[in-house]
MARKERO-862882 format. One line per field, with one value per residue (C-alpha): residue in one letter; x, y, z. Coordinates in Angstrom, 1 decimal, m for minus. Example, Ala and Ser with C-alpha at 12.3 -4.5 7.8 and 13.67 -1.06 7.14 Angstrom:
residuo = A/S
c1 = 12.3/13.7
c2 = m4.5/m1.1
c3 = 7.8/7.1
//
This chain:
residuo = X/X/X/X/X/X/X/X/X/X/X/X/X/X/X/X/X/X/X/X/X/X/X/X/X/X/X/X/X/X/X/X/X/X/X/X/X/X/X/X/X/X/X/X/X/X/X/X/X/X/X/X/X/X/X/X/X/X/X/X/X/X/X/X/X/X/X/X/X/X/X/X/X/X/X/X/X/X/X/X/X/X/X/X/X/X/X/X/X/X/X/X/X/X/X/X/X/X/X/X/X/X/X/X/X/X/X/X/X/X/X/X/X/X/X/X/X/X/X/X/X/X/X/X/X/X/X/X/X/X/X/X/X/X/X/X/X/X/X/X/X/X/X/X/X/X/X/X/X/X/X/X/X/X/X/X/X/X/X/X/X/X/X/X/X/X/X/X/X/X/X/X/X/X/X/X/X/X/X/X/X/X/X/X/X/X/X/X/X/X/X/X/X/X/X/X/X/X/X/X/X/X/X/X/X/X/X/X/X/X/X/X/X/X/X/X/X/X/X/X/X/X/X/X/X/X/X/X/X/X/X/X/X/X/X/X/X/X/X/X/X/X/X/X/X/X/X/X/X/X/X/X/X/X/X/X/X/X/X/X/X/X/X/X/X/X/X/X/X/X/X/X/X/X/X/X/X/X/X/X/X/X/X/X/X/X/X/X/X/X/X/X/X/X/X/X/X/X/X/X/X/X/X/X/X/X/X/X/X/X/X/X/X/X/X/X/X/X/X/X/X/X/X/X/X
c1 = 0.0/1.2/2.1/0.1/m3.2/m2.2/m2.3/m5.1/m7.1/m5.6/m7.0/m10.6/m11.3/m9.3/m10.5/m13.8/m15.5/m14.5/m14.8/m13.8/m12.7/m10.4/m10.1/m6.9/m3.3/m1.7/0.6/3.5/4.8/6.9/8.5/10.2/13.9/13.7/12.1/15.3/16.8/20.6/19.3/16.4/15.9/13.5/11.3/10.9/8.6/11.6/12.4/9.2/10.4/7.3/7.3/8.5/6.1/3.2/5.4/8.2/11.6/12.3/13.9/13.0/13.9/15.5/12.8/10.0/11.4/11.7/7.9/6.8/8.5/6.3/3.5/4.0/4.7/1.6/m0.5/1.2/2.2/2.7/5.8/9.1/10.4/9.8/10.3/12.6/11.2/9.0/9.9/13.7/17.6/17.3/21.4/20.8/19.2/22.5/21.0/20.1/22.4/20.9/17.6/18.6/19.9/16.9/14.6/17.6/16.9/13.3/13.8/13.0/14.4/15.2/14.1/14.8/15.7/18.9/20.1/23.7/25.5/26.5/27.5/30.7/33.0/32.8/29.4/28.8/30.8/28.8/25.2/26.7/27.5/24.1/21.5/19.6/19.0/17.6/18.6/17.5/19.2/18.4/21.2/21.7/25.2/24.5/26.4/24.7/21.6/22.2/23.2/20.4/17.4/19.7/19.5/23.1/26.4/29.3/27.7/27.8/31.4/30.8/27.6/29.3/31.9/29.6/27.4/30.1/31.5/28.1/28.0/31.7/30.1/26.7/29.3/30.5/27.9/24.5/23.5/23.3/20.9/20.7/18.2/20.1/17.2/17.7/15.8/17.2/13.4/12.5/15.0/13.4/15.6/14.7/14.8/16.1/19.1/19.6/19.6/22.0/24.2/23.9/24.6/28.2/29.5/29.5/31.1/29.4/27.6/26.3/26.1/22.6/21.5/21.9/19.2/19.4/15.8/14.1/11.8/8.8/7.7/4.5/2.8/3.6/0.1/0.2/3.9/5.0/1.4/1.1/m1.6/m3.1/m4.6/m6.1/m9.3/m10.5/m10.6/m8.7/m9.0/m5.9/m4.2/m2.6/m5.1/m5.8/m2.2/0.2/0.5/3.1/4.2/6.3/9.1/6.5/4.2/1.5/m0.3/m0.6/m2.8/0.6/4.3/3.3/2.1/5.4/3.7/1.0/m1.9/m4.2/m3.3/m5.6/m3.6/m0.6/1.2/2.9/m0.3/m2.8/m2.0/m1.8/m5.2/m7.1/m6.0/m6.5/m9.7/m10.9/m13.2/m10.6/m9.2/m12.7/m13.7/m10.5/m11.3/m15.2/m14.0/m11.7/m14.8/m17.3/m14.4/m14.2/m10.7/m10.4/m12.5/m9.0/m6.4/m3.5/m5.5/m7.2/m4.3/m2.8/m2.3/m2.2/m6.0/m5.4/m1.9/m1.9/m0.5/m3.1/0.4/0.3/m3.5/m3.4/m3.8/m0.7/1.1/m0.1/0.2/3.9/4.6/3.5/5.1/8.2/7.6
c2 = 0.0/3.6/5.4/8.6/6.6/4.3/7.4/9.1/5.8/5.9/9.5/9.0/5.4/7.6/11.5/11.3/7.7/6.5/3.4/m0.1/m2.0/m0.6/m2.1/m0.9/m3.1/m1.5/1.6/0.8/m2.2/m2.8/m6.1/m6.7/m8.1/m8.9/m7.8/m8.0/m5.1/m4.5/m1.1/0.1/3.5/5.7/6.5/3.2/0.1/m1.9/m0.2/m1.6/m4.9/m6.6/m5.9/m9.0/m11.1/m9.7/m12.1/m14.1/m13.1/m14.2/m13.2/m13.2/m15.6/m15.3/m17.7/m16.0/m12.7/m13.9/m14.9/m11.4/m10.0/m12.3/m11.5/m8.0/m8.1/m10.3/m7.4/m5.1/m2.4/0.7/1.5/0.4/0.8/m1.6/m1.1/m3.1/m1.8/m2.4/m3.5/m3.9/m3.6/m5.1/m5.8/m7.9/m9.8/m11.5/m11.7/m8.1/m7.1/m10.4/m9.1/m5.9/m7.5/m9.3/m6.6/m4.9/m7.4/m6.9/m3.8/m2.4/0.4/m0.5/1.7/1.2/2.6/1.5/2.7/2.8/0.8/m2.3/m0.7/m0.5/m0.1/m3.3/m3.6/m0.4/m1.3/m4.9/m2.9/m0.1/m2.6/m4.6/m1.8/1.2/1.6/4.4/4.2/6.3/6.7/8.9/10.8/14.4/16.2/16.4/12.9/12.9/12.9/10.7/8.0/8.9/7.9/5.2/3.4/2.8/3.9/4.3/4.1/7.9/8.2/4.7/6.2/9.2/7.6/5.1/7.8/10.0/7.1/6.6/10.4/9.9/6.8/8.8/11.2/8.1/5.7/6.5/3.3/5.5/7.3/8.4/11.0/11.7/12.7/15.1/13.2/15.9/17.4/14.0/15.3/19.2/20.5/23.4/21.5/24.5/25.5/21.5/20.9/23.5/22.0/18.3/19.6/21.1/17.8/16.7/17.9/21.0/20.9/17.4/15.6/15.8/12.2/12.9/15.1/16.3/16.5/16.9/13.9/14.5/11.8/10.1/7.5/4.2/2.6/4.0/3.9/6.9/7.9/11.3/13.6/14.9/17.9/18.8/16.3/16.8/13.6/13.1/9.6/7.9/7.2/3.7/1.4/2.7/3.2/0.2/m3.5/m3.8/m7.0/m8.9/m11.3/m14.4/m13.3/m11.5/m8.3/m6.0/m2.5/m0.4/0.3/1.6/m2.0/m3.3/m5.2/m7.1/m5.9/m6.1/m9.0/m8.7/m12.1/m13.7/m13.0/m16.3/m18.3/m15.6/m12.8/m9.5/m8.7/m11.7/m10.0/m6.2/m6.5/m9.1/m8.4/m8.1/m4.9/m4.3/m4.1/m2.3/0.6/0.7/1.2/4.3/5.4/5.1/7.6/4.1/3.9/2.0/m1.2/m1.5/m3.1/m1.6/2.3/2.0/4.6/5.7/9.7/10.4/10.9/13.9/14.7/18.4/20.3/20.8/20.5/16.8/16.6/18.4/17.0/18.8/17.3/13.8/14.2/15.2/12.5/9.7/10.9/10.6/7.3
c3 = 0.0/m0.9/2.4/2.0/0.9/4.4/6.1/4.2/5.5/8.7/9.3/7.8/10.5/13.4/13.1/10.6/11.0/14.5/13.2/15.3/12.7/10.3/6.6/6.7/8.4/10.8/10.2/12.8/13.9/17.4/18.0/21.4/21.1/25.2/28.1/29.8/31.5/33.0/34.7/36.8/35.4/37.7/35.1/33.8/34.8/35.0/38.4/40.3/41.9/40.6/36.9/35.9/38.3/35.2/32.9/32.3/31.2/27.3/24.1/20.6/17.8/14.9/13.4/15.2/13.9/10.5/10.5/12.0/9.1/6.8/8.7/7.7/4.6/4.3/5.3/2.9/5.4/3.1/6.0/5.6/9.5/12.2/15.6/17.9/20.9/23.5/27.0/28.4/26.3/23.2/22.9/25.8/22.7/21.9/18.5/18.1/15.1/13.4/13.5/12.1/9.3/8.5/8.7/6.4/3.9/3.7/3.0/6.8/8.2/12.5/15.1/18.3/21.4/23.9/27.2/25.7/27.9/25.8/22.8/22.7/19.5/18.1/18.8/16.6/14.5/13.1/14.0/11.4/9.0/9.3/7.4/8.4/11.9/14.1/17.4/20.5/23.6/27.3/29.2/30.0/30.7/34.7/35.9/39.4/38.1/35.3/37.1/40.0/37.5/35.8/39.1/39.1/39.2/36.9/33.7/32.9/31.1/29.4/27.8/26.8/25.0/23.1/21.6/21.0/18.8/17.2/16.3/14.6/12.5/11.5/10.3/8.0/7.7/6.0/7.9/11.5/12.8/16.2/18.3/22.2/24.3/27.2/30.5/32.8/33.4/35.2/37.9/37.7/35.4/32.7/29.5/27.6/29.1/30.1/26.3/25.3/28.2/26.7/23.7/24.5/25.1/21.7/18.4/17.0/14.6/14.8/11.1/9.9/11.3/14.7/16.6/20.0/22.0/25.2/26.7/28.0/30.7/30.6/33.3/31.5/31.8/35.4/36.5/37.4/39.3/37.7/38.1/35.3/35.7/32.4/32.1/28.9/26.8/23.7/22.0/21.6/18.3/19.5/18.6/14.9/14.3/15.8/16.2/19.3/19.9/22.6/22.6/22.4/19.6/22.1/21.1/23.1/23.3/22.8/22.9/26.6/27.8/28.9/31.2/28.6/30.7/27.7/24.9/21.8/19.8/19.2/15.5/15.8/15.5/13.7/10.6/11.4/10.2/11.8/15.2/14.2/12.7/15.7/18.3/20.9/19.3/17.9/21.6/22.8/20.1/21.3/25.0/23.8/21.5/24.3/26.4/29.3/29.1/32.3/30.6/29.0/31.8/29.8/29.5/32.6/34.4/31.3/30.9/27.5/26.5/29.0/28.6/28.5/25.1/22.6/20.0/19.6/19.1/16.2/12.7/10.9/13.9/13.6/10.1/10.4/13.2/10.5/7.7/9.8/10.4
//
C-alpha cells in the first residue's frame, strides 16, 4: 500500500469515521527483542520490583522474527520501519544485530531505542555494518543525576563515549541514525538550558542524522502515578495506528504495555489482520470510542487521552509525526 493513501485511511477510520474495525493493516509495527533489562531507570517500569512477576523473562527468535517480518509483509504495510522496541535492552538480545539485518533485507528500516551501555566499538561497528537503523538513547550532561534515575552507578562516562563514537560513524555511515534525548526534566531540570548543556559535550555541529531533544515523561500505563490535571478527553491514536508485539508473539494495546496488561492475539499463530480487525481490538477501540478507558487493563491509568499540550492533538502534527515514520 502507498504510504500517504495508508495514512489518508488511517485518518478517515481515526479522526472522521471513528470506526472499530479498520479495513486498513496497521501503520506501525513494534516487535520486542527482550524484556530483559541491565538497569532500573526511575522513570521506567523496569524499576518496580514486581514488573517482571506480570510475565516471564524471554527473548526473541531469529525464526520468530523472520515470521513477523512475513506476517508484515503479508499485510502489505505501506511502511518500511519496524520497531525493535518495546519493554527492556534489546542488545541484551544476543542476536540483536541479526535481527537488524533481517529486517535490512526486507527492505525495513530499525528503530529502536537503547540505554547505551552495551554498545561499545565493536558492537557499533557490526550494528553499522548490518542496514539502516535508528537508534535512541536517554542521558543528560548532569552525571549525578544521570546516574540517580539510571539506578546505578558508573555508567555515565561509558555512555558518553559510546554515543560519542556513534555520532563519529553517523558522520561516515549513512546506515546510523541516532536521536540523544535530554531526561534531565525527570529530575526538575529546565529542558532548555539542560539541552543546550547536553549539547556542549558533543562535536558541533552534529552531522545531519543525529538530533538532540528533550523527553517529556509520561505515566507508563500507570507507573510513574502522575496527576493529570487537564481532564479533557482526547482519543488515543494507539489502537488505529500500531500493532506492538512482545518477545512471544502477544499483542498488546501499545508500545506503553510493557507489562502485557491487555493482549488482543498472538502473531505467531494468527495474521496480522485476523488480530487487528478481531473483536478483541474491535472491543479495545469501542471502549476508547465510548471515552471508558479504564475497561482496558493496559489504558485503565494511562495519561495520555489527558496529557496536557493541545500541539500533539493536532492533525498537521499527527500528520507530520506519521510521515516521519
Amino acid at each position: 500500500m502507498n504510504k500517504l493513501t495508508h495514512i489518508i485511511k488511517l485518518g478517515w477510520a481515526y479522526k472522521i469515521s471513528r470506526t472499530d474495525h479498520p479495513t486498513y493493516p496497521p501503520f506501525q509495527y513494534t516487535i520486542e527483542p527482550t524484556n530483559v533489562c541491565n538497569l532500573s531507570c526511575a522513570f521506567c517500569p523496569q524499576s518496580d520490583p514486581e514488573h517482571h512477576l506480570r510475565r516471564g523473562h524471554g527473548k526473541l527468535t531469529e525464526e520468530n522474527f523472520e515470521l513477523f517480518l512475513r506476517r508484515i509483509k503479508e499485510a502489505d504495510p505501506g511502511n518500511n520501519k519496524i520497531n525493535l522496541t518495546l519493554d527492556g535492552e534489546p542488545f541484551l538480545n544476543k542476536n540483536m544485530v541479526r535481527l537488524v539485518e533481517l529486517a535490512a533485507a526486507e527492505k525495513f528500516t530499525s528503530v529502536f531505542a537503547s540505554n547505551g551501555t552495551l554498545l561499545n566499538r565493536p558492537l557499533i561497528d557490526r550494528l553499522s555494518a548490518s542496514g539502516p537503523f535508528h537508534i535512541s538513547i536517554d542521558f543528560t550532561a548532569e552525571e549525578n543525576a544521570f546516574e540517580s534515575m539510571r539506578g546505578q552507578k558508573g555508567h555515565y562516562a561509558l555512555v558518553l563515549e559510546n554515543l560519542r563514537y556513534l555520532i563519529e560513524k553517523a558522520r561516515q555511515n549513512e546506515n546510523v541514525n541516532l536521536s540523544i534525548n535530554d531526561i534531565a526534566s525527570f529530575d526538575g531540570a529546565e529542558p532548555e538550558a539542560s539541552l543546550k548543556e547536553l549539547k556542549s559535550l558533543f562535536e558541533s555541529p552534529p552531522p545531519g542524522r543525529v538530533r538532540f531533544t528533550s523527553r517529556q515523561f509520561h505515566n507508563f500505563c500507570g507507573h510513574l502515578k502522575t496527576t493529570e490535571s487537564n481532564r479533557h478527553y482526547r482519543l488515543c491514536p494507539y489502537p488505529w495506528t500500531q500493532l506492538a508485539v512482545t518477545y512471544n508473539g502477544d499483542c498488546v494495546a501499545c508500545c506503553r504495555d510493557t507489562a502485557a496488561r491487555t493482549v488482543l492475539g498472538n502473531v505467531f499463530e494468527k495474521t496480522v489482520m485476523e488480530i487487528w480487525t478481531g473483536e478483541a481490538y474491535r472491543r479495545m477501540r469501542r471502549n476508547l470510542l465510548d471515552r471508558k478507558p479504564e475497561l482496558n487493563a493496559a489504558c485503565a491509568d494511562c495519561d495520555l487521552p489527558y496529557s496536557g499540550g493541545e500541539i500533539r492533538w493536532r492533525i498537521k502534527y499527527m500528520l507530520n509525526s506519521l510521515l516521519g515514520r
